[in-house]
C-alpha positions, 0 to 999 in steps of 0.5 A: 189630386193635380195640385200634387200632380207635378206635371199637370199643367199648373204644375209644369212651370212650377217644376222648371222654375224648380229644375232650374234654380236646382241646376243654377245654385247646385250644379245638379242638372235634371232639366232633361231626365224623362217627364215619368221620373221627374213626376214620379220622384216630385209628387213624392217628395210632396206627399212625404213632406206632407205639402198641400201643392206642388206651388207650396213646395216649391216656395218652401224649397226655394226659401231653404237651402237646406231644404232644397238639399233634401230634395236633391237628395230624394232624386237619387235611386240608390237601388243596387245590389252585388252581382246585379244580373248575374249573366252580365258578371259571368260575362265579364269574367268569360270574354270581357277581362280577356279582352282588356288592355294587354299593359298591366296597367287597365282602367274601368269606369262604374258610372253612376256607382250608387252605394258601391256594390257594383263597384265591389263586385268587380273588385272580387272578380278582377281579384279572381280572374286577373290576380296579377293584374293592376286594375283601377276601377272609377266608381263616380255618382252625382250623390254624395251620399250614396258616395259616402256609403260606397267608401265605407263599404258597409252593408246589411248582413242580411243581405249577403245571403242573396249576394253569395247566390248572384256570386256563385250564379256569375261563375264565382268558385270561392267562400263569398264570405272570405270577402267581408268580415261580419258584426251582428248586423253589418258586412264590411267588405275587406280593405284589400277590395277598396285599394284598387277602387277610387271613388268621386263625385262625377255628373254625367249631365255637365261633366266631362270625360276624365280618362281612357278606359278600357271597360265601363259599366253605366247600368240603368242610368240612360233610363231616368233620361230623355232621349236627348239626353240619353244620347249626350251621354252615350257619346261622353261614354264613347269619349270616354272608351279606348278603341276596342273598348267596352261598354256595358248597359242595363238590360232595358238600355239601348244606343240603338238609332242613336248617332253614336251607335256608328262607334260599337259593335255589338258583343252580345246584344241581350246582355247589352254589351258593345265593343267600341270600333278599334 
């Protein structure tokens, strides 16, 4: 059992050896997500790849540039749908559009995107609420390919059942199928919700601000961080805002007690929703 246990201690030296040469030839740094996640996901990936230890798998990833790229790529959570906590959107289309940059020009950032579907889900409703309005949303993720389904823009029909719920649930009025076009098994979402989206490859562990927004959404993110890390990165969002800016979190985020909380206001603390001081 504790040779697949990544953080029993015969294993911890092993998983900072790992963590470190990921981080020194990928650029990818996970040195700092919670010890539960990285255990979680570790131990995983093991037992799928049926290793007999951690210390087997290790040397193996080490010797395989490929194989390494695997595991990279079973760190990332691409666990999202359309309309992810309903309440949140119909917020966002109630007090949060009212509120931004009054240029016709206004910036959003989806930070940490996934496979895009709450990026499209922003389109559809900047394009109800805001139709004359120019709004480009940044949709950015460590995972190029969560990034590569997102600019695709392609999803299981079977799920557009459960997303036209959370769509009519988040204040939507319209035929959520006049959004996607339909083939047996896929929904392709309309060309005209992709233009105003730009999707990139952003790490918010070592990257930097890229722009002034006026809304960003970084949604069980903080979560697979540790606390440290949870506040480097709570203050590059905080960098990243204009003043009177806003700031979403999942609903099991907080920057409470933490040094940049002095920069927002609370809006709506259930929802997680701050409004950075102007």
């Amino acid at each position: 059992m504790d040779a697949l246990f990544a953080h029993s201690p015969g294993n911890e030296p092993l998983v900072v050896e790992l963590l470190q040469e990921v981080y020194r030839r990928l650029g990818l740094d996970y040195r700092n997500y919670s010890q539960t996640f990285l255990s979680r996901r570790i131990t995983a990936f093991a037992r799928k790849n049926n290793f007999d230890s951690i210390d087997e798998m290790v040397r193996s990833l080490l010797a395989n540039e490929r194989e390494l790229e695997s595991f990279v790529d079973s760190m990332s959570l691409p666990t999202t749908r359309m309309f992810r906590d309903p309440a949140v959107f119909k917020e966002i289309r109630e007090s949060v559009i009212p509120m931004l940059s009054e240029t016709q020009l206004a910036k959003v950032w989806s930070a940490g995107c996934s496979t895009g579907e709450e990026a499209y889900s922003l389109s559809i409703i900047f394009k109800e609420e805001q139709p004359g309005k120019k709004i480009v949303t940044f949709a950015t993720d460590l995972s190029e390919r969560s990034l590569h389904i997102a600019k695709k823009g392609i999803y299981q029909l079977r799920r557009m059942r459960a997303y036209t719920a959370a769509y009519l649930a988040s204040g939507g009025t319209a035929d959520f199928s006049d959004y996607y076009t339909a083939d047996d098994e896929n929904a392709i979402i309309n060309a005209d919700l992709r233009g105003n989206l730009v999707f990139a490859q952003h790490n918010l562990v070592i990257d930097s601000t890229f722009n002034e927004f006026d809304l960003i959404l970084c949604r069980n993110v903080l979560i697979y961080f540790n606390r440290a890390l949870q506040e480097q990165v709570v203050n590059l969002l905080a960098n990243s805002l204009r003043p009177g800016g806003i700031l979403i979190l999942g609903d099991k985020e907080s920057i409470r007690s933490m040094a940049p909380r002095q920069n927002f206001v609370d809006l709506d603390r259930t929802l997680r929703i701050f409004q950075k001081a102007q």
